[in-house]
Wavefront OBJ file of the C-alpha trace (Angstrom):
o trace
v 4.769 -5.869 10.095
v 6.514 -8.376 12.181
v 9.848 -6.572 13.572
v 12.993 -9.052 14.908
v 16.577 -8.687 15.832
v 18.910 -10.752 14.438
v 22.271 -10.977 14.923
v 25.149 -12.265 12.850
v 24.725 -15.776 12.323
v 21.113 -15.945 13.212
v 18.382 -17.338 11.133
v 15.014 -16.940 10.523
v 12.642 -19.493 9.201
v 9.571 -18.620 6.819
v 7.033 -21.267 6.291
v 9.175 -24.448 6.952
v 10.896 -23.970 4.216
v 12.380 -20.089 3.482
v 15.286 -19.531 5.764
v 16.986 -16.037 5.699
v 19.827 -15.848 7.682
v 21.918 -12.793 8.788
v 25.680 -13.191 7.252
v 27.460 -9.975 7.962
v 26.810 -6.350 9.797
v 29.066 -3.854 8.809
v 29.307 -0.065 8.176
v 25.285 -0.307 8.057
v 24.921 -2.656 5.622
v 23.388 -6.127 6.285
v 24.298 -8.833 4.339
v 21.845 -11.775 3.827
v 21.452 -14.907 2.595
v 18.340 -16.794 1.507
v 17.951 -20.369 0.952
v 14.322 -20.983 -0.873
v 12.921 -23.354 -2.836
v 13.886 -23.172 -6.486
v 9.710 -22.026 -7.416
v 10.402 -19.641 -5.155
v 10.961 -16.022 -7.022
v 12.873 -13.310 -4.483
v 13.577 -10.053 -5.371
v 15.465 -6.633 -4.075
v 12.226 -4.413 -3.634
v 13.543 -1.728 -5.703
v 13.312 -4.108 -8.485
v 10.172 -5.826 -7.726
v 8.567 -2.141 -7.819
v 10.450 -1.649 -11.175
v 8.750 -5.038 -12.557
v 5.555 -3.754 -11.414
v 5.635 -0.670 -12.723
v 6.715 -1.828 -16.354
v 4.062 -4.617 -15.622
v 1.411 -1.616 -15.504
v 2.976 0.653 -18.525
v 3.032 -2.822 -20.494
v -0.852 -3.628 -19.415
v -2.270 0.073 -20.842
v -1.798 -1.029 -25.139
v -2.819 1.697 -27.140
v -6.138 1.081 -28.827
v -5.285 2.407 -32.301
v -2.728 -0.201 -32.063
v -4.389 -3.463 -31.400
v -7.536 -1.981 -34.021
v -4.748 -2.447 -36.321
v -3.920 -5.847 -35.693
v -7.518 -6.355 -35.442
v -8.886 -4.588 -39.243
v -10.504 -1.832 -37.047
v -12.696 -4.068 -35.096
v -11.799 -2.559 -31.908
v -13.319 0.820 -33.270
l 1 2 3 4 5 6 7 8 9 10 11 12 13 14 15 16 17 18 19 20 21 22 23 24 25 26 27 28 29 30 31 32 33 34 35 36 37 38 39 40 41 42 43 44 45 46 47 48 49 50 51 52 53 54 55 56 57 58 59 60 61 62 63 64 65 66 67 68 69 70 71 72 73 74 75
């Protein structure tokens, strides 16, 4: 993991084209901003995880389900 120290104001560029750039510090919060290209998806990580996670649940269908959209096939 790459570590810097930024300070209000200050930028940093990702790739020649993802700039993330410190706007406020106060009371221990940080507050960013992110200019990206539009194909570019960004999430909070506590949400990414979430998306993966239903991703997962989503990606386990229950067999005696799809053998029923299948006539019993999948038996």
């Amino acid at each position: 993991m790459l570590v810097l120290t930024r300070l209000a104001g200050e930028s940093i560029v990702i790739d020649h084209e993802i700039h993330i750039r410190v706007l406020k510090i106060e009371d221990g919060h940080v507050r960013i901003g992110i200019d990206a290209p539009a194909d570019k998806t960004i999430y909070r990580e506590e949400l990414y995880l979430e998306i993966q996670n239903e991703n997962k649940l989503a990606g386990k269908a229950n067999l005696e389900v799809l053998s029923s959209f299948t006539n019993g096939a999948l038996q």
